[in-house]
mmCIF file of the N, C-alpha and C atoms, coordinates in Angstrom:
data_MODEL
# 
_entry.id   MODEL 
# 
loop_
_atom_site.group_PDB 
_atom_site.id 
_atom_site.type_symbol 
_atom_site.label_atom_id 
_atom_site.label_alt_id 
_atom_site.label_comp_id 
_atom_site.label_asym_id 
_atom_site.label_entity_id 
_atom_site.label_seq_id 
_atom_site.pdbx_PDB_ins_code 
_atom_site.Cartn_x 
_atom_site.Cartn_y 
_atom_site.Cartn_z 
_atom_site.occupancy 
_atom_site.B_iso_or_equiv 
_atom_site.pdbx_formal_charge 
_atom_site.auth_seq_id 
_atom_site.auth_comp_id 
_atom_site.auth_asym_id 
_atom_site.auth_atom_id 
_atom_site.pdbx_PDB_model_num 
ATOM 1   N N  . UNK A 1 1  ? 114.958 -22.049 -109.996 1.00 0.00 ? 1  UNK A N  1 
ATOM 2   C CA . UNK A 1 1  ? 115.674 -20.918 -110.555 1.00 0.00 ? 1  UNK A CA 1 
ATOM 3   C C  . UNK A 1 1  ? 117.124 -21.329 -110.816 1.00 0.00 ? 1  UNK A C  1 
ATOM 4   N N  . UNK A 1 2  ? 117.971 -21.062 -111.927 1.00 0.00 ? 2  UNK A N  1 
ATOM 5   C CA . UNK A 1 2  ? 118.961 -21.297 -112.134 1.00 0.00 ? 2  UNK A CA 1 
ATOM 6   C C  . UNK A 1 2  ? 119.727 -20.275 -111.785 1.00 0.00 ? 2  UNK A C  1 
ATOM 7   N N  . UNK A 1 3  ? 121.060 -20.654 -111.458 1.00 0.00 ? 3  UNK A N  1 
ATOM 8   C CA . UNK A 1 3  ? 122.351 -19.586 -111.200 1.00 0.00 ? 3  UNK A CA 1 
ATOM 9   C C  . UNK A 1 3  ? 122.485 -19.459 -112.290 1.00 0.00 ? 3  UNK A C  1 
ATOM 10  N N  . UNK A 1 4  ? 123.323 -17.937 -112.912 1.00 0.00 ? 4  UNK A N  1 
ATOM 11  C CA . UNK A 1 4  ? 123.184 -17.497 -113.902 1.00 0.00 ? 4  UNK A CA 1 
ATOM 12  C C  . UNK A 1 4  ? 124.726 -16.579 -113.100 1.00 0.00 ? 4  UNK A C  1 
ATOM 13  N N  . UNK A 1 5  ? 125.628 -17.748 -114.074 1.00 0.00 ? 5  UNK A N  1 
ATOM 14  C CA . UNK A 1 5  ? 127.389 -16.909 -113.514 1.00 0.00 ? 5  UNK A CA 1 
ATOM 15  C C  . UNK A 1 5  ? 127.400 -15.753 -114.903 1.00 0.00 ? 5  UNK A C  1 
ATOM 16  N N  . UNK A 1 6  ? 128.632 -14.861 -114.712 1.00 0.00 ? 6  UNK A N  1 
ATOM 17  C CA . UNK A 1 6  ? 128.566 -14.184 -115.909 1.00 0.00 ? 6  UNK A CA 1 
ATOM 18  C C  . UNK A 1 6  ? 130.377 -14.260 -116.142 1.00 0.00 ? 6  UNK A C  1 
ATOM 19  N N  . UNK A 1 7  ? 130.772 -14.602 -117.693 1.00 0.00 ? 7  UNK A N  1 
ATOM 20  C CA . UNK A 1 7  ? 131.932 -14.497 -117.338 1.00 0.00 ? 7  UNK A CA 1 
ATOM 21  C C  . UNK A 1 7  ? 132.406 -12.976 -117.889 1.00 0.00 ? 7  UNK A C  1 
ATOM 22  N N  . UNK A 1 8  ? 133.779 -12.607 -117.678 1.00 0.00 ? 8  UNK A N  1 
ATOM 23  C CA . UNK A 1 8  ? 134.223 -11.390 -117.706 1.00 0.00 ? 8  UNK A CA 1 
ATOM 24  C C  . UNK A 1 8  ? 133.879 -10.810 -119.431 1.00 0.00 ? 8  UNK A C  1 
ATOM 25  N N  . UNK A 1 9  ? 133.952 -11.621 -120.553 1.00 0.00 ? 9  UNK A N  1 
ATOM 26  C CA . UNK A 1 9  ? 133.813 -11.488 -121.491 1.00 0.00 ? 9  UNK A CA 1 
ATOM 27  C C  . UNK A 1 9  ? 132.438 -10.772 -121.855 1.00 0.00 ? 9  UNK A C  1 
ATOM 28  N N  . UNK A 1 10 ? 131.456 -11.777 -121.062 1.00 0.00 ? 10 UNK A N  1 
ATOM 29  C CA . UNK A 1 10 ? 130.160 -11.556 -121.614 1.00 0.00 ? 10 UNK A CA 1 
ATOM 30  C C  . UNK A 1 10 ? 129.897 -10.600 -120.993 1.00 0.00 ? 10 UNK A C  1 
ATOM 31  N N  . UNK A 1 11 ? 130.251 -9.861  -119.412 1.00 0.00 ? 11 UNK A N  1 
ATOM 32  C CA . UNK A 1 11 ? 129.459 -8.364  -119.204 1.00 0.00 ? 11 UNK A CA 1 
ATOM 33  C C  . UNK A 1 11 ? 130.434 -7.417  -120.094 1.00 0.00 ? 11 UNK A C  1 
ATOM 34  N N  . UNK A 1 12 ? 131.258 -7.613  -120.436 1.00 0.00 ? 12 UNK A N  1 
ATOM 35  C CA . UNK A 1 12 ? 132.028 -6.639  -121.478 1.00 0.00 ? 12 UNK A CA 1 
ATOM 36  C C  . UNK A 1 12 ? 131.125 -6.421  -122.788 1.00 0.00 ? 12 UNK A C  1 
ATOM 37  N N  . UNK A 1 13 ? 130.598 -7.781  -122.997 1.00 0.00 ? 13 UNK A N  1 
ATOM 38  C CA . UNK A 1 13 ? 129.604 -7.290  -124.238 1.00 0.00 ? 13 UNK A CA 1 
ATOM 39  C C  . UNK A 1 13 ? 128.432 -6.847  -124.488 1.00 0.00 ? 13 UNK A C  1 
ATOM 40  N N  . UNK A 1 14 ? 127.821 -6.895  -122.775 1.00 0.00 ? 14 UNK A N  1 
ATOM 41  C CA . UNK A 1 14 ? 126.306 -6.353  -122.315 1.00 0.00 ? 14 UNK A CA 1 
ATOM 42  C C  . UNK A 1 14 ? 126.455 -5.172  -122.795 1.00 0.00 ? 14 UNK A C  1 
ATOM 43  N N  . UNK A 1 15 ? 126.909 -4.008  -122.696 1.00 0.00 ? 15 UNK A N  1 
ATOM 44  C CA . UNK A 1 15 ? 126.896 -2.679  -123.043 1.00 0.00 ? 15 UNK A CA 1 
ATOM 45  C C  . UNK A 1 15 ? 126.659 -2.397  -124.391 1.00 0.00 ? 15 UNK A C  1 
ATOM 46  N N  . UNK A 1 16 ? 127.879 -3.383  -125.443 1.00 0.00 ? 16 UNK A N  1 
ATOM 47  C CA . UNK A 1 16 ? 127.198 -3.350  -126.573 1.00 0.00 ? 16 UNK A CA 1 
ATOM 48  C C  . UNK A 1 16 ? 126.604 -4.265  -127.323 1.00 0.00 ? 16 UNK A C  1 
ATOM 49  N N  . UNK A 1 17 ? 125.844 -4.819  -126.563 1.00 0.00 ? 17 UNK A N  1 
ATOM 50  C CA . UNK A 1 17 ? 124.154 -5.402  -127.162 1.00 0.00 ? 17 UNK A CA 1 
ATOM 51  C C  . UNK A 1 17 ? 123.582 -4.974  -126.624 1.00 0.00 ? 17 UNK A C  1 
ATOM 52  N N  . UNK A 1 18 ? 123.458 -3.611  -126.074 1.00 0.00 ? 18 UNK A N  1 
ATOM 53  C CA . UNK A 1 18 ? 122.320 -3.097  -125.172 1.00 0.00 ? 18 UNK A CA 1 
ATOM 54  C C  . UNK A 1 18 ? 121.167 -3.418  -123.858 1.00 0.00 ? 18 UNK A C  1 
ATOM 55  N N  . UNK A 1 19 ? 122.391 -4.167  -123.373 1.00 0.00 ? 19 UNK A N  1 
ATOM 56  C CA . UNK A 1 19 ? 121.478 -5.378  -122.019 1.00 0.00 ? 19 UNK A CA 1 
ATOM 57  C C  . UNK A 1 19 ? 121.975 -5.103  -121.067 1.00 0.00 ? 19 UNK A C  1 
ATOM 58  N N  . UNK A 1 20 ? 120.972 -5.931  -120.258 1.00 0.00 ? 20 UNK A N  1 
ATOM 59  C CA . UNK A 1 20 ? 121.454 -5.475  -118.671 1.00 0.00 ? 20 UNK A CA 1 
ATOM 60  C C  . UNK A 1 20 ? 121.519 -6.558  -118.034 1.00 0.00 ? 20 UNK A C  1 
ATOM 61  N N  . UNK A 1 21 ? 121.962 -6.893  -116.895 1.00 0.00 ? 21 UNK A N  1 
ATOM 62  C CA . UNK A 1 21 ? 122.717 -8.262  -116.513 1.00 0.00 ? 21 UNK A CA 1 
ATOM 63  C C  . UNK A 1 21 ? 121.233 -8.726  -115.801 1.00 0.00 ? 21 UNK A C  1 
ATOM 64  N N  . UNK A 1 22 ? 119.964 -8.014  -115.018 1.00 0.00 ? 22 UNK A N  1 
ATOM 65  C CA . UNK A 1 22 ? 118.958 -8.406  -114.893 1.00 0.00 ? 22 UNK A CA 1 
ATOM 66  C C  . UNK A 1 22 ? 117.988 -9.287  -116.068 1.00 0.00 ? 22 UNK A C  1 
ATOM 67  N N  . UNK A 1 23 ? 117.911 -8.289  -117.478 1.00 0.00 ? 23 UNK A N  1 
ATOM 68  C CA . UNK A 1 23 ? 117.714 -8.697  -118.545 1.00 0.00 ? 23 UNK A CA 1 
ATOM 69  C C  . UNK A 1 23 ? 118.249 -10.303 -119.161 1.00 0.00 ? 23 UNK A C  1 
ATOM 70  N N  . UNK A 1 24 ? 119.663 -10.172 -119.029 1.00 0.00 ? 24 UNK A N  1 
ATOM 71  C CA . UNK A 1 24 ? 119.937 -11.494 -119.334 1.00 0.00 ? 24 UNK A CA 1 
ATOM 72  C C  . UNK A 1 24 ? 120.039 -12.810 -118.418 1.00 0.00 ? 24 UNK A C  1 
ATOM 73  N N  . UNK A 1 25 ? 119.507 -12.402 -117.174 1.00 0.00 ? 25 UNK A N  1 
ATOM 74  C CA . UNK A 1 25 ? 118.883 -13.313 -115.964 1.00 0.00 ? 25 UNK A CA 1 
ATOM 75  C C  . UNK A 1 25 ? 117.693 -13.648 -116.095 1.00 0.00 ? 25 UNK A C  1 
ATOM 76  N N  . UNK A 1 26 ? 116.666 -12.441 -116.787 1.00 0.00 ? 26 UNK A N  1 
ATOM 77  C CA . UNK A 1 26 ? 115.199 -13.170 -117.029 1.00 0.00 ? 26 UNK A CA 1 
ATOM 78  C C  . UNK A 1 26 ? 115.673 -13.823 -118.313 1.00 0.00 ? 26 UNK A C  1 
ATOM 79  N N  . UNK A 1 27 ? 116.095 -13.694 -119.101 1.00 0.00 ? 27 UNK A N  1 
ATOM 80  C CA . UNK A 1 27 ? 116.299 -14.348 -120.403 1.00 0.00 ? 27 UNK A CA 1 
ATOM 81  C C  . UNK A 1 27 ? 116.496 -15.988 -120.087 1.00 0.00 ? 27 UNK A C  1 
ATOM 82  N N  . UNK A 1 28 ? 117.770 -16.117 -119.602 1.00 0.00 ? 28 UNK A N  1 
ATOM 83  C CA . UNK A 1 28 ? 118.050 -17.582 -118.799 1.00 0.00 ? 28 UNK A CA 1 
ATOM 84  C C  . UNK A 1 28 ? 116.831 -18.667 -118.269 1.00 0.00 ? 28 UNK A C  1 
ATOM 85  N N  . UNK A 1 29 ? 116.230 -17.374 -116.926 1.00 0.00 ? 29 UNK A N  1 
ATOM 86  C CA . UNK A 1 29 ? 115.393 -18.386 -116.432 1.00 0.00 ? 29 UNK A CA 1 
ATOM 87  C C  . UNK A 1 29 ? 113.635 -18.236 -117.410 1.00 0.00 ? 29 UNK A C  1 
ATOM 88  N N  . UNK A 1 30 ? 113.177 -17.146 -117.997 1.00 0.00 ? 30 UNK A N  1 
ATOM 89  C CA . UNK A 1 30 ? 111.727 -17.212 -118.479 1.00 0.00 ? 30 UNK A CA 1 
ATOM 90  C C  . UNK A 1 30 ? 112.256 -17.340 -119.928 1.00 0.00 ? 30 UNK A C  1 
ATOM 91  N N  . UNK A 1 31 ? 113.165 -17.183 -120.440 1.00 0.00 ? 31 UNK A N  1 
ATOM 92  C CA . UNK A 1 31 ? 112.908 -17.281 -122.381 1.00 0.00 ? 31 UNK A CA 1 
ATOM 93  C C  . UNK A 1 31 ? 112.894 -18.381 -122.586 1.00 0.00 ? 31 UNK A C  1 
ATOM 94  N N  . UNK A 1 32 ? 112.842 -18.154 -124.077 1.00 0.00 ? 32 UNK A N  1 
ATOM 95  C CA . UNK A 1 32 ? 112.839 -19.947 -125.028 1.00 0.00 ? 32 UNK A CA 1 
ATOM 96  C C  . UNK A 1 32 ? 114.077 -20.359 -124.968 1.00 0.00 ? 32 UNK A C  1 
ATOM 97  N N  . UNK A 1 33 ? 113.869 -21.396 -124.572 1.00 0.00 ? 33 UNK A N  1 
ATOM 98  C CA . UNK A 1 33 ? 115.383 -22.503 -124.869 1.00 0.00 ? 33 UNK A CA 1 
ATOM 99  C C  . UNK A 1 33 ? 115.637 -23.228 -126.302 1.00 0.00 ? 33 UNK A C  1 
ATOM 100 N N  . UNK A 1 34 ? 116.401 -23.199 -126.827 1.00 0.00 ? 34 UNK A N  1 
ATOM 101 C CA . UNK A 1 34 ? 116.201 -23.487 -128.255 1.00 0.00 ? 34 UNK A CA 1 
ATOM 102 C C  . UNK A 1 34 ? 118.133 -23.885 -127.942 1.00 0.00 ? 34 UNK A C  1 
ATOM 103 N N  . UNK A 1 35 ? 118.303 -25.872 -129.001 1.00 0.00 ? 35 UNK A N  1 
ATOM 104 C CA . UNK A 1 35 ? 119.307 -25.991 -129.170 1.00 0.00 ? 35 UNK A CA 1 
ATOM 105 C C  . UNK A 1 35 ? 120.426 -25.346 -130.035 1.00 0.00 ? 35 UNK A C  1 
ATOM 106 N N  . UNK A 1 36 ? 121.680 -25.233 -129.425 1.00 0.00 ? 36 UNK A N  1 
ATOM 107 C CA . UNK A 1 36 ? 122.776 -23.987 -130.061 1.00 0.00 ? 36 UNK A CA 1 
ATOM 108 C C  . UNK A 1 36 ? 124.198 -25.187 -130.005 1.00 0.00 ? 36 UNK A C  1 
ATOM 109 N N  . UNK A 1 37 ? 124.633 -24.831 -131.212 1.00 0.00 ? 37 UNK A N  1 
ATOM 110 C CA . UNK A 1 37 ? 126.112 -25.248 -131.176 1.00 0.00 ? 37 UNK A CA 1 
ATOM 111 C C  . UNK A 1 37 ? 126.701 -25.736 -130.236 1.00 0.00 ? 37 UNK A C  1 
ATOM 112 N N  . UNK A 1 38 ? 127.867 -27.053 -131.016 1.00 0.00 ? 38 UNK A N  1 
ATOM 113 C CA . UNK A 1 38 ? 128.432 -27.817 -129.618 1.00 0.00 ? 38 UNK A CA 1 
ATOM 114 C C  . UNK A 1 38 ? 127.601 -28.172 -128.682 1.00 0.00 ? 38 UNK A C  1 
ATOM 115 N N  . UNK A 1 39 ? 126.740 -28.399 -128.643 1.00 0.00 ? 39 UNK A N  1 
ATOM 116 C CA . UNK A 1 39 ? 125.529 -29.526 -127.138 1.00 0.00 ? 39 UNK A CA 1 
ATOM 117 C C  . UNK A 1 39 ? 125.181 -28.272 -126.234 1.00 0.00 ? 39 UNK A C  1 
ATOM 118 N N  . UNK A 1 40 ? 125.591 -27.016 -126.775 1.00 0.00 ? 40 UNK A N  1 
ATOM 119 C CA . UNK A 1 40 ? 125.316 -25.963 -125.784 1.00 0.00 ? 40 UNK A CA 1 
ATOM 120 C C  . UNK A 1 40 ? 123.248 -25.674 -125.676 1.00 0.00 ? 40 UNK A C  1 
ATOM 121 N N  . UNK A 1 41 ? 123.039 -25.191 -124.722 1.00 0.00 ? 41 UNK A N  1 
ATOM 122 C CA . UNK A 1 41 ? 121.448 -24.374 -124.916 1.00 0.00 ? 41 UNK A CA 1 
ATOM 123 C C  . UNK A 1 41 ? 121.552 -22.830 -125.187 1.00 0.00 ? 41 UNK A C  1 
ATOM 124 N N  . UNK A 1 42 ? 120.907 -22.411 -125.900 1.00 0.00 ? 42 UNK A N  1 
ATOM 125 C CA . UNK A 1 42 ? 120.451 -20.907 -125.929 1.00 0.00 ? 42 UNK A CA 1 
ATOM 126 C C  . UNK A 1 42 ? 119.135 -20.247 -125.637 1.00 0.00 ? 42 UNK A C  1 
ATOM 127 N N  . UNK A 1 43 ? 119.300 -19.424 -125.496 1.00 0.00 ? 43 UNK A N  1 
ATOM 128 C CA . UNK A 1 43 ? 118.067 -18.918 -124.852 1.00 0.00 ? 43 UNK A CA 1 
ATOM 129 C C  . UNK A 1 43 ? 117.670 -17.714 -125.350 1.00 0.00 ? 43 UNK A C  1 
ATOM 130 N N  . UNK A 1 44 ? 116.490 -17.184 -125.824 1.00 0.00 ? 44 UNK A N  1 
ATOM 131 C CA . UNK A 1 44 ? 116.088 -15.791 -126.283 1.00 0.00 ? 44 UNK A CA 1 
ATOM 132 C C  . UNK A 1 44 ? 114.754 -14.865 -125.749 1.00 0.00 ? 44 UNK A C  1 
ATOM 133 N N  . UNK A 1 45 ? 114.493 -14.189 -125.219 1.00 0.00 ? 45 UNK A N  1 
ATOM 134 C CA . UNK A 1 45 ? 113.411 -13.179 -124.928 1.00 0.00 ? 45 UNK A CA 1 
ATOM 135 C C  . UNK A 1 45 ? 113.724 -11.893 -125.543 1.00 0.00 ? 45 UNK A C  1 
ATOM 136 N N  . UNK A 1 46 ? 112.447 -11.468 -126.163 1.00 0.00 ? 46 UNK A N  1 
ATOM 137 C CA . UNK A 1 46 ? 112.678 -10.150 -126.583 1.00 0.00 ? 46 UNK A CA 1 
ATOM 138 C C  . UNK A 1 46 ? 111.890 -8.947  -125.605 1.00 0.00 ? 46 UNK A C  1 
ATOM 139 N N  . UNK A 1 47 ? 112.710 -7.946  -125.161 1.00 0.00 ? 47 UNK A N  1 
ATOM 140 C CA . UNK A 1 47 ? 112.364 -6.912  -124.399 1.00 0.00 ? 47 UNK A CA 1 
ATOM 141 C C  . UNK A 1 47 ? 112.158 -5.256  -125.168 1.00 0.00 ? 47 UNK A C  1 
ATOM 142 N N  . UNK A 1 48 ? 111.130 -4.999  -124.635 1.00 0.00 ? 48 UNK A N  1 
ATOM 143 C CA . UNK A 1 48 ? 110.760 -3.597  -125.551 1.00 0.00 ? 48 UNK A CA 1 
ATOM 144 C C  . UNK A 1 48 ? 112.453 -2.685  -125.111 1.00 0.00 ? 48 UNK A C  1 
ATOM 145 N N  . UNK A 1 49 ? 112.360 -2.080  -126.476 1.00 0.00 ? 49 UNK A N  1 
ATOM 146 C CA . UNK A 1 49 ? 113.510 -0.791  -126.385 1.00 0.00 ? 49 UNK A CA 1 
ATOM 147 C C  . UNK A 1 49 ? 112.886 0.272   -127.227 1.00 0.00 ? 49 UNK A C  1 
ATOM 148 N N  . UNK A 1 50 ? 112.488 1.405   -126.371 1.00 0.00 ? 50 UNK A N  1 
ATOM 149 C CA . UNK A 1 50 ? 112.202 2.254   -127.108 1.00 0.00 ? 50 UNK A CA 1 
ATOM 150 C C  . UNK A 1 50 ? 113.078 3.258   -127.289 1.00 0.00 ? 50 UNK A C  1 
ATOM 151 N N  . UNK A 1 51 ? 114.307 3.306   -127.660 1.00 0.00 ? 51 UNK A N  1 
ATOM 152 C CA . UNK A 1 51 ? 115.045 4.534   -127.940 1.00 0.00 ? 51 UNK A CA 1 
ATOM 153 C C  . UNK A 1 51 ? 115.811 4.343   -129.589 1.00 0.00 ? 51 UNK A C  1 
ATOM 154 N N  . UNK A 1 52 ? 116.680 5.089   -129.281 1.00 0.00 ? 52 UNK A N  1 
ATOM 155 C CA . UNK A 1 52 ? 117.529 5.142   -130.809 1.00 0.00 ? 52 UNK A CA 1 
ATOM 156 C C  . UNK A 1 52 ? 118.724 4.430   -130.097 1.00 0.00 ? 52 UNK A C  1 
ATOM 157 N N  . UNK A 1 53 ? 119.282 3.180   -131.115 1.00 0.00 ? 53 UNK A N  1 
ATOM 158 C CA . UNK A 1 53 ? 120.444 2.336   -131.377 1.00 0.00 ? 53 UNK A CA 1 
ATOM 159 C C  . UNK A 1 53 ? 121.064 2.475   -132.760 1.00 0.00 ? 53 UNK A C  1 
ATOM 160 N N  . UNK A 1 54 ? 122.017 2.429   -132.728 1.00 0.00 ? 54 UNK A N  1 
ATOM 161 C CA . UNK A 1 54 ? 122.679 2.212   -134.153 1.00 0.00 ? 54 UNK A CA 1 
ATOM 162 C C  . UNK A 1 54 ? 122.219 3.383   -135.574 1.00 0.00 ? 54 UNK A C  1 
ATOM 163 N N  . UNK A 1 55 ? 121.728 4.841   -134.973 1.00 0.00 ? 55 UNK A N  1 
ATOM 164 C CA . UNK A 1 55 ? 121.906 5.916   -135.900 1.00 0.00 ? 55 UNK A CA 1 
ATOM 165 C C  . UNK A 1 55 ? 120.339 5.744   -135.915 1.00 0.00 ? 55 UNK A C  1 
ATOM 166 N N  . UNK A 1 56 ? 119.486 4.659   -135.483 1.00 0.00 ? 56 UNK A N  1 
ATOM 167 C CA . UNK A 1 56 ? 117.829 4.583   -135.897 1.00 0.00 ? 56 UNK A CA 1 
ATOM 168 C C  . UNK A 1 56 ? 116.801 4.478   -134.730 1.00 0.00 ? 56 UNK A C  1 
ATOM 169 N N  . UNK A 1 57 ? 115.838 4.918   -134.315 1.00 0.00 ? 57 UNK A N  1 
ATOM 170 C CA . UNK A 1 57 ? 114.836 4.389   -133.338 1.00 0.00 ? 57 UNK A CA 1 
ATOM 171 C C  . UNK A 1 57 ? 114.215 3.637   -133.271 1.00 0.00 ? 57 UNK A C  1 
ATOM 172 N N  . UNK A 1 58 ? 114.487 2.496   -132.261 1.00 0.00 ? 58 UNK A N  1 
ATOM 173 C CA . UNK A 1 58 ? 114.180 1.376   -132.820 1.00 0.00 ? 58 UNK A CA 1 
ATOM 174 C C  . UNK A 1 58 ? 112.868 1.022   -131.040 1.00 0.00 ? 58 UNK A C  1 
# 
């Protein structure tokens, strides 16, 4: 299992991308790793949302 720090920036932006700091802990350790800019890794899982975001129900 990896540590998964958060810096001050990124929980500032959890709220608006609609995530939760659990969410972006499974993301880390179970999503796809896929190479990202500068030698960095990224990582993606998609999680059901069933409500309305952005004026639509998505």
């Amino acid at each position: 299992m990896m540590a998964v720090c958060f810096h001050p920036h990124a929980l500032e932006r959890l709220a608006e991308r609609g995530a939760t700091e659990n969410e972006i802990r499974a993301t880390v350790e179970l999503g796809e790793q896929f190479p990202a800019k500068f030698g960095r890794t990224g990582f993606r899982r998609n999680f059901p949302f069933d409500n309305e975001w952005g004026g639509k129900y998505r």
